[in-house]
C-alpha positions as a Markdown table, in Angstrom:
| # | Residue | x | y | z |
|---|---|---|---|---|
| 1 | Unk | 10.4 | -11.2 | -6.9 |
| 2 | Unk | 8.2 | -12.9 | -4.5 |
| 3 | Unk | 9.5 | -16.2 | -4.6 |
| 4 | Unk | 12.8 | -14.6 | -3.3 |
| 5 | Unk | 10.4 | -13.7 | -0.3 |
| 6 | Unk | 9.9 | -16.8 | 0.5 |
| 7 | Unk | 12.7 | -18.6 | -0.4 |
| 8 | Unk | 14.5 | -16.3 | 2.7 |
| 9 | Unk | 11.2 | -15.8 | 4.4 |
| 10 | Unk | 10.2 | -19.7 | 4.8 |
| 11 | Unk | 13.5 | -21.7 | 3.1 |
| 12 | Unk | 11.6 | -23.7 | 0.3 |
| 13 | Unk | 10.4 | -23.7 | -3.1 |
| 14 | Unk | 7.0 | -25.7 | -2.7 |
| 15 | Unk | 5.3 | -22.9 | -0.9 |
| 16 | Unk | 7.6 | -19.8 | -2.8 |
| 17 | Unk | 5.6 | -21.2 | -6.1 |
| 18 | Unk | 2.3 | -21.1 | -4.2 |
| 19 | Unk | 2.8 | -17.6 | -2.4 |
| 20 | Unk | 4.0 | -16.2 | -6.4 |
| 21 | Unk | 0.7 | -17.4 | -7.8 |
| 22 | Unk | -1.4 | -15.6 | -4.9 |
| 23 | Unk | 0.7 | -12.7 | -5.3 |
| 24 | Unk | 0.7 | -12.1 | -8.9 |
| 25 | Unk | -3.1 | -11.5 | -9.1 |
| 26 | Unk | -2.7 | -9.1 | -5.8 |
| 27 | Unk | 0.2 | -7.0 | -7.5 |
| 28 | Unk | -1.8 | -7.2 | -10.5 |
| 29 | Unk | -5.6 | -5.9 | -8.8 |
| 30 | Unk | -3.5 | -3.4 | -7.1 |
| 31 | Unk | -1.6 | -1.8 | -10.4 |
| 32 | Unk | -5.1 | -1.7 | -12.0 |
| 33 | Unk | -7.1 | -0.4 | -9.3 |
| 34 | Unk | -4.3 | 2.4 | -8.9 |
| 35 | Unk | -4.5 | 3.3 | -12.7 |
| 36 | Unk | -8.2 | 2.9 | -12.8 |
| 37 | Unk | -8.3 | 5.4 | -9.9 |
| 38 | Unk | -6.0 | 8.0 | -12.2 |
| 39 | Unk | -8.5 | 7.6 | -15.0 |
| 40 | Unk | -11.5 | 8.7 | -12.4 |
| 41 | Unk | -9.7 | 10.9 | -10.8 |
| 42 | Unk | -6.1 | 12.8 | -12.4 |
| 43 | Unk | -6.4 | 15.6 | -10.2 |
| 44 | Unk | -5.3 | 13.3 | -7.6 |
| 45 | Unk | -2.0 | 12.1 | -9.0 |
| 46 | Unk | -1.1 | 16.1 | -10.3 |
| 47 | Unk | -1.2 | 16.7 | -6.5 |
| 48 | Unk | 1.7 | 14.6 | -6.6 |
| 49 | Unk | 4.1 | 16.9 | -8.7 |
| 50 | Unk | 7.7 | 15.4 | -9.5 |
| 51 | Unk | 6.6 | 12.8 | -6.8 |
| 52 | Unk | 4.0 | 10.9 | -9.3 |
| 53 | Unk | 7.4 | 9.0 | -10.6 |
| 54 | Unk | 9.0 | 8.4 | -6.5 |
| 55 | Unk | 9.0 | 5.4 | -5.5 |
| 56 | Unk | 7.4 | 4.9 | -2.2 |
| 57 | Unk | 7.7 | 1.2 | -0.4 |
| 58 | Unk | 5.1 | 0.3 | 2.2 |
| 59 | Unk | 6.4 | -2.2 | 4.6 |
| 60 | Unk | 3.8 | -3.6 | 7.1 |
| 61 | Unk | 5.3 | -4.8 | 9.9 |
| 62 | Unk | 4.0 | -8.2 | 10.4 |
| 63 | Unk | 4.4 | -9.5 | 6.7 |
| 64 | Unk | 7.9 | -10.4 | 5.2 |
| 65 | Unk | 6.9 | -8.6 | 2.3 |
| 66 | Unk | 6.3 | -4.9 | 1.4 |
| 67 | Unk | 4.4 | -3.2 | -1.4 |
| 68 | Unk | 6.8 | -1.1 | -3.9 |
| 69 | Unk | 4.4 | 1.5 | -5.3 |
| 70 | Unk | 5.5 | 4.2 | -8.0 |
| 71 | Unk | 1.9 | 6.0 | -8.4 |
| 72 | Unk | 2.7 | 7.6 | -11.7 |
| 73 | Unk | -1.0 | 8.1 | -12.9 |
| 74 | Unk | -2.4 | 5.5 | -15.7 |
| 75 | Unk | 1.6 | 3.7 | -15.6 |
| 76 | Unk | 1.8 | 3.2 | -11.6 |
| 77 | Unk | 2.6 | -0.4 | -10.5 |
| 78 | Unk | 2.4 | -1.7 | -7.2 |
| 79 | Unk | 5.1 | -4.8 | -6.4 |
| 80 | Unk | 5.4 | -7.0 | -3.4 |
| 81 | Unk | 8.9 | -7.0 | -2.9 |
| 82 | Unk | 10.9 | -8.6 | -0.2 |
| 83 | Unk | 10.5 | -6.6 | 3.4 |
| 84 | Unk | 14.4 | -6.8 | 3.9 |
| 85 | Unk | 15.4 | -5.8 | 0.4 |
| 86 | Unk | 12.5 | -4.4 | -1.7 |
| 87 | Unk | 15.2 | -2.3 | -3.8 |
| 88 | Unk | 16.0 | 1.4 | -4.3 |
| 89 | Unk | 13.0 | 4.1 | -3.2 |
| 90 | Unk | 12.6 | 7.8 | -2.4 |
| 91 | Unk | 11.0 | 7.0 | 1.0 |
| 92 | Unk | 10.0 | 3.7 | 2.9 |
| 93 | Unk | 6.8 | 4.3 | 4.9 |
| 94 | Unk | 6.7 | 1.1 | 7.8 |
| 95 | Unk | 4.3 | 0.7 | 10.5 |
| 96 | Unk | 1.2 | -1.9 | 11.2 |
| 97 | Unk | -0.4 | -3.2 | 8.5 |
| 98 | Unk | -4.1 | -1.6 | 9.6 |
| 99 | Unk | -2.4 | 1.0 | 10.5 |
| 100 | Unk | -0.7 | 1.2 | 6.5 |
| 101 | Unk | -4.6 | 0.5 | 5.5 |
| 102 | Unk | -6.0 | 3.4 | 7.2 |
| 103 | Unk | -3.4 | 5.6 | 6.0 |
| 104 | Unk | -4.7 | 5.1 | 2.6 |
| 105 | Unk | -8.6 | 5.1 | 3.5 |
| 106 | Unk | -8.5 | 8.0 | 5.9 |
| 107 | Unk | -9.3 | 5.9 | 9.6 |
| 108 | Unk | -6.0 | 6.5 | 10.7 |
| 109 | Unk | -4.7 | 9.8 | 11.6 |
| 110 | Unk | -1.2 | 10.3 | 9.3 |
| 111 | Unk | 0.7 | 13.2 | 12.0 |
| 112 | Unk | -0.8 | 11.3 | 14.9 |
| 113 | Unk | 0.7 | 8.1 | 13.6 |
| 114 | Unk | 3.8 | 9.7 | 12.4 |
| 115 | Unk | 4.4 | 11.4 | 15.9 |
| 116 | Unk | 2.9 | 8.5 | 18.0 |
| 117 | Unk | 5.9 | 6.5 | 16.0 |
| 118 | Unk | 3.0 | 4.1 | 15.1 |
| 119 | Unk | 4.8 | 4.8 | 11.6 |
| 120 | Unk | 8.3 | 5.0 | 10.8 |
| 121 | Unk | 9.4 | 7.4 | 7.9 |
| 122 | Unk | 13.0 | 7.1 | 5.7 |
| 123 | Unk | 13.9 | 8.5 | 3.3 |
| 124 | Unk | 12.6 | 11.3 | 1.4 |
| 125 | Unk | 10.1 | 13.2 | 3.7 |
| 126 | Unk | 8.7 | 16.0 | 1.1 |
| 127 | Unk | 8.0 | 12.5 | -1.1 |
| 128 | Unk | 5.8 | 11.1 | 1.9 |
| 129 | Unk | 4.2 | 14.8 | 2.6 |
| 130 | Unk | 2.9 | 14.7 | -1.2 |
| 131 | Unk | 1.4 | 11.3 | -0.6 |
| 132 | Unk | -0.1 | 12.2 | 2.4 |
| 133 | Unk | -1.7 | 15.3 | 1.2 |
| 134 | Unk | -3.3 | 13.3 | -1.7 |
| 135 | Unk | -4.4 | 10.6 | 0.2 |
| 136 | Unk | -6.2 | 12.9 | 2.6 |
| 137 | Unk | -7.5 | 14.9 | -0.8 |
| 138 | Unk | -9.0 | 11.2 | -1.9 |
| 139 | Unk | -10.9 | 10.0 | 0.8 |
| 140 | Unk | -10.7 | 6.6 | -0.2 |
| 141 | Unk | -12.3 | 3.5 | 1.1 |
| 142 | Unk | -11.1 | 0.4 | 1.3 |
| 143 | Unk | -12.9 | -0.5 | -1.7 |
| 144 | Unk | -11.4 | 1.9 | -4.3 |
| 145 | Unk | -7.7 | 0.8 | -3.0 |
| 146 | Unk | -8.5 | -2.7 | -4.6 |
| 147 | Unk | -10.1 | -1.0 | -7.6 |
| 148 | Unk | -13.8 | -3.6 | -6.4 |
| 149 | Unk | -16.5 | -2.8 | -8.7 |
| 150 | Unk | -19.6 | -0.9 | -7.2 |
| 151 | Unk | -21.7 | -4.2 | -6.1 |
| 152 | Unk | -19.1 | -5.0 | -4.4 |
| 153 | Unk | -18.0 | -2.1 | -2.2 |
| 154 | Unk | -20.8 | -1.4 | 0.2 |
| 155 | Unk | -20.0 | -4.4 | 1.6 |
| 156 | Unk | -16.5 | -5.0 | 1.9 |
| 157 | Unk | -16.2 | -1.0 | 2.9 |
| 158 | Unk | -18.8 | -2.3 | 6.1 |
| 159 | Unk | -16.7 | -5.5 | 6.7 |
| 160 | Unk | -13.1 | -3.6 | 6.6 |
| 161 | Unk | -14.7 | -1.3 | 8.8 |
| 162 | Unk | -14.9 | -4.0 | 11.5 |
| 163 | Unk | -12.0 | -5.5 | 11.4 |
| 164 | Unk | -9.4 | -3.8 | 10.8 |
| 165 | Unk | -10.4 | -1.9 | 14.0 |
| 166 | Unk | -9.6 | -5.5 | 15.5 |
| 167 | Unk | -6.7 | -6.2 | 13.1 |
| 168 | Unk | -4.9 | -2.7 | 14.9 |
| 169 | Unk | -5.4 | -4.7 | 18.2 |
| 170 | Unk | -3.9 | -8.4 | 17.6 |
| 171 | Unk | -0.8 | -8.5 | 18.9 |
């Protein structure tokens, strides 16, 4: 899947091979810290009703690729898929990528987003509504969204929390 990214992204095969092997391990840290996070915390994902099997793409606006999550508890997956064409879902959720970020940790406002159209929503509303009820249920930091082990965390929680701040202004 991603080397069809960047075969129509960038045009050649060289760097497709390269961007796949980056963005196995990323599709792979994110599946596990997703299931990890239904082991430590089911409640979460039963918030979710019939939307734990939706599939819900997440398409920052900079990147040519987007991230195809189905958050079905310990069997989620999380794919990069191509921005253009990332396939059939129940909603598409678009908008800056610190912006995507602190959806998902709780630094950015979801209605305020949604009605500032600093977000775009398609597709299945209700899908996105039970999403962003569980996310604000989690309050998650950045750390738990890549599954990083306690030792880790403090710190890149602290280092997220600079800059993405400065990420949402670039541009």
């Amino acid at each position: 899947m991603i080397s069809a990214i960047v075969d129509g992204a960038l045009g050649f095969a060289p760097l497709r091979d390269i961007v796949f092997l980056a963005g196995w391990p990323l599709e792979h840290r994110l599946t596990q810290a997703v299931r990890k996070l239904a082991e430590r915390r089911p409640e979460l994902f039963g918030r979710l009703g019939r939307f734990r099997t939706a599939v819900y793409i997440l398409s920052p606006n900079e990147l040519p690729f987007a991230f195809r999550l189905m958050p079905d508890a310990t069997q989620a997956t999380v794919r990069i898929v191509p921005a253009k064409s990332p396939g059939p879902s129940s909603v598409r959720i678009s908008g800056p990528l610190a912006t995507l970020i602190g959806l998902f940790d709780g630094s950015c406002d979801a209605d305020s987003s949604f009605f500032s159209r600093a977000i775009v929503v398609e597709g299945a509303t209700d899908a996105a509504m039970a999403l962003h009820n569980t996310l604000e249920a989690a309050e998650l930091k950045p750390s738990d969204i890549l599954g990083l082990p306690s030792p880790l965390s403090g710190s890149f929680d602290a280092l997220t929390g600079i800059l993405l701040p400065r990420l949402a202004h670039v541009g």
